[in-house]
N, C-alpha and C positions, 0 to 999 in steps of 0.2 A: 596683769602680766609683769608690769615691772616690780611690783613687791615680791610676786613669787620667784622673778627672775634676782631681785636683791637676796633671797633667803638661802635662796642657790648658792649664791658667788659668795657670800658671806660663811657657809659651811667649808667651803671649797678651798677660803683666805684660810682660814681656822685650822686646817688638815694637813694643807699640803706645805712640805719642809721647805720647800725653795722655786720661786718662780722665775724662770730666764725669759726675758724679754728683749724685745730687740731694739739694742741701740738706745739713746736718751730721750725720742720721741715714745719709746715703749717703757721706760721707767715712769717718765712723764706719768703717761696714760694709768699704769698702776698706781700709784700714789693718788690720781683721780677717781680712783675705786676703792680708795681706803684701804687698798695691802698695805701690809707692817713692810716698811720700808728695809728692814733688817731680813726679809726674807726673797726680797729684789736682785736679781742678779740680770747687769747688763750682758748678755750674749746675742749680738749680733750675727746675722748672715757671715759665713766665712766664704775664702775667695783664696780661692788656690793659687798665689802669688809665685808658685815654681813654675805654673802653665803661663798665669797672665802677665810676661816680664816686658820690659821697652826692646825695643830694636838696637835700638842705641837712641843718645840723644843728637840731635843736629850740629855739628859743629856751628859758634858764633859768626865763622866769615860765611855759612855758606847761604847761596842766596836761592829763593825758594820763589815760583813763579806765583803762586797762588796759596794762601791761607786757607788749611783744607781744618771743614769742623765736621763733627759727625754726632750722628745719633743711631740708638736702635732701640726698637721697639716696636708692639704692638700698633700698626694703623688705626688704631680708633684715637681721633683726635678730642672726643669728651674724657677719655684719660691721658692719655700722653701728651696731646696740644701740639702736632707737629703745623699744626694749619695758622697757631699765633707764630709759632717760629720761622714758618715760612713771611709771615708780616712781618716779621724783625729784619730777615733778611732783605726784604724789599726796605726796608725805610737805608739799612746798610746802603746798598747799592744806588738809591736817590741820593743819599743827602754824601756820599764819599764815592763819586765814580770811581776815584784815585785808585781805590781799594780792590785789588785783585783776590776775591777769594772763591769756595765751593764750597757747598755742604753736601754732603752722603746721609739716606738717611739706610739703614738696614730695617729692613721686617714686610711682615703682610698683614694685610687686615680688612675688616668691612671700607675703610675711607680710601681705602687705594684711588681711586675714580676721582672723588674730590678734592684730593690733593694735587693728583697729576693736574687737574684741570686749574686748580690755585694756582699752580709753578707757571703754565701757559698765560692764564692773567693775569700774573703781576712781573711777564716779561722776567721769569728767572728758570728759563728751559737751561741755558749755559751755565748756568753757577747752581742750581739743586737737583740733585743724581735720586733717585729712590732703585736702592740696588737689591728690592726685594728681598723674601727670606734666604736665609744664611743659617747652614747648619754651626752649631755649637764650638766645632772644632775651627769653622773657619772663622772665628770672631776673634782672635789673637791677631792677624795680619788683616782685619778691619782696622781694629784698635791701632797698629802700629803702624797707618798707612796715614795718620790723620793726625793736627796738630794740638786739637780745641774738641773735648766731647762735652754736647749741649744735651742738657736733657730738659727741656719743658715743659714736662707733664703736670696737669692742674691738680692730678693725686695720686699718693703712691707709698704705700708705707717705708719701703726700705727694699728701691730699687738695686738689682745685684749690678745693674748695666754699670751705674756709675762706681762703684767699685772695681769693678772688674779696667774699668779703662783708668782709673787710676791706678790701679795696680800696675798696668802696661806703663804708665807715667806722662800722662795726658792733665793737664790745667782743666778742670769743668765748670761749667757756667750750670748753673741748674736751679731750679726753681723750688723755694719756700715751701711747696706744697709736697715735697721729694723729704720722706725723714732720712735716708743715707747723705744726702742732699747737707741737709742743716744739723746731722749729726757729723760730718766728715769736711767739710768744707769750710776751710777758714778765710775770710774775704781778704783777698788780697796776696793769699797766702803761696794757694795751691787751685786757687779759682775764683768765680762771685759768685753769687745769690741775691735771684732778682724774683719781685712779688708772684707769687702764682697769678696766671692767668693776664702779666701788665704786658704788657707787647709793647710800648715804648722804654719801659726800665728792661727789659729784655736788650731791645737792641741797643741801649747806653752800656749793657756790660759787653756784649758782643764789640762794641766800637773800643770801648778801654781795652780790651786784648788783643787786637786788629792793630792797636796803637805801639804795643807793647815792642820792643826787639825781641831780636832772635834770643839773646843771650837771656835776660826778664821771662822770657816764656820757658825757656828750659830751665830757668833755677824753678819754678812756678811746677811744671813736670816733676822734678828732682822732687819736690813736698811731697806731691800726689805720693807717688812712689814710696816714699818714706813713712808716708799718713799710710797707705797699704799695709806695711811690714809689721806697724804696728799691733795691725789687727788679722796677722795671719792664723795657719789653724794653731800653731804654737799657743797663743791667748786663749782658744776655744778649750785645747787638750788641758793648760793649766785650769780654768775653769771648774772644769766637769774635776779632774780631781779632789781641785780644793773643796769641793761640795761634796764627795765622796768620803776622803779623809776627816771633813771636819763632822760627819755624821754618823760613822762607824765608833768616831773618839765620843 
């Protein structure tokens, strides 16, 4: 199977003018399949950055009672890992009472049941909300309600969530295993990146932003935002041109 599947993909390299991939984990992947590198084109997931904008950012003086972070996703915690993130959030709340925060999660799934029951024992009913599915439309004023989107999933090629909430202008902590993740996220920058699957380096990034000021978290927003624009549909339209014009010539 795998020679006649290699004979395959090898006619397939040979034929076709230009292959879009998405993002640097999917160039990666190409170049691991032996495409002619000259025929690679990064084209990521685009994100409609006119729908997905901030609210505004927080003013520096103003003072916020609680540290709200959020996620959304699919309930099955062998891909998303909401269940290591709810362990982050408890080791949060042991080792820094000081810290007043909440996490939101959005979505539905088969682990509904095991989660709610995780939040009940590890004593975090007050600080983790799972506010179930959320139509499409209403995920802009998810986004904009929250100051930290985590995404922890142990896989994921090139999650649209974490775009789309930076595009809104949200700082994310997101996991290794996330390619939008490690293709968009510059440590320190506009967010972290913490091992897939480590539930103690998880919650050391979640504590460094916990730590952060007001003002440090919204310039950290201000990147997201920025790192967005970069790759709105404008990049996608120039794209498919250049590969149009440079084929017709």
């Amino acid at each position: 199977k795998q020679w006649i599947r290699k004979k395959i993909l090898d006619k397939v390299f040979k034929n076709v003018y230009r292959f879009l991939v998405t993002g640097k984990p999917g160039v990666e992947r190409s170049l691991q399949l032996g495409i002619d590198p000259q025929r690679i084109v990064n084209f990521p997931f685009a994100t409609n950055t006119n729908f997905f904008i901030p609210l505004s950012f927080k003013q520096t003086g103003e003072v916020r009672s609680k540290l709200t972070f959020l996620s959304s996703g699919r309930l099955d915690n062998a891909h998303k890992a909401f269940d290591l993130a709810i362990q982050a959030f408890e080791l949060l709340k042991k080792n820094h009472p000081d810290l007043s925060f909440q996490y939101f999660i959005a979505g539905d799934g088969p682990d509904k049941g095991i989660l709610t029951h995780l939040i009940q024992q590890k004593n975090l009913s007050q600080e983790v909300i799972l506010k179930g599915w959320l139509e499409p439309i209403d995920l802009l004023d998810f986004y904009r309600s929250g100051d930290v989107f985590l995404h922890p999933s142990n896989f994921d090629p090139f999650p649209n969530a974490v775009l789309e909430a930076m595009s809104c202008g949200l700082p994310v902590i997101g996991s290794s295993g996330a390619g939008s993740v490690i293709d968009r996220i510059s440590e320190g920058e506009n967010g972290y990146i913490h091992q897939q699957g480590n539930v103690e380096e998880m919650y050391h990034k979640l504590l460094l932003i916990a730590k952060l000021s007001l003002e440090e978290r919204n310039k950290m927003g201000i990147k997201s935002r920025e790192t967005a624009l970069k790759w709105d549909i404008s990049y996608h339209k120039g794209v498919i041109k250049d590969i149009v014009e440079h084929y017709q010539s």
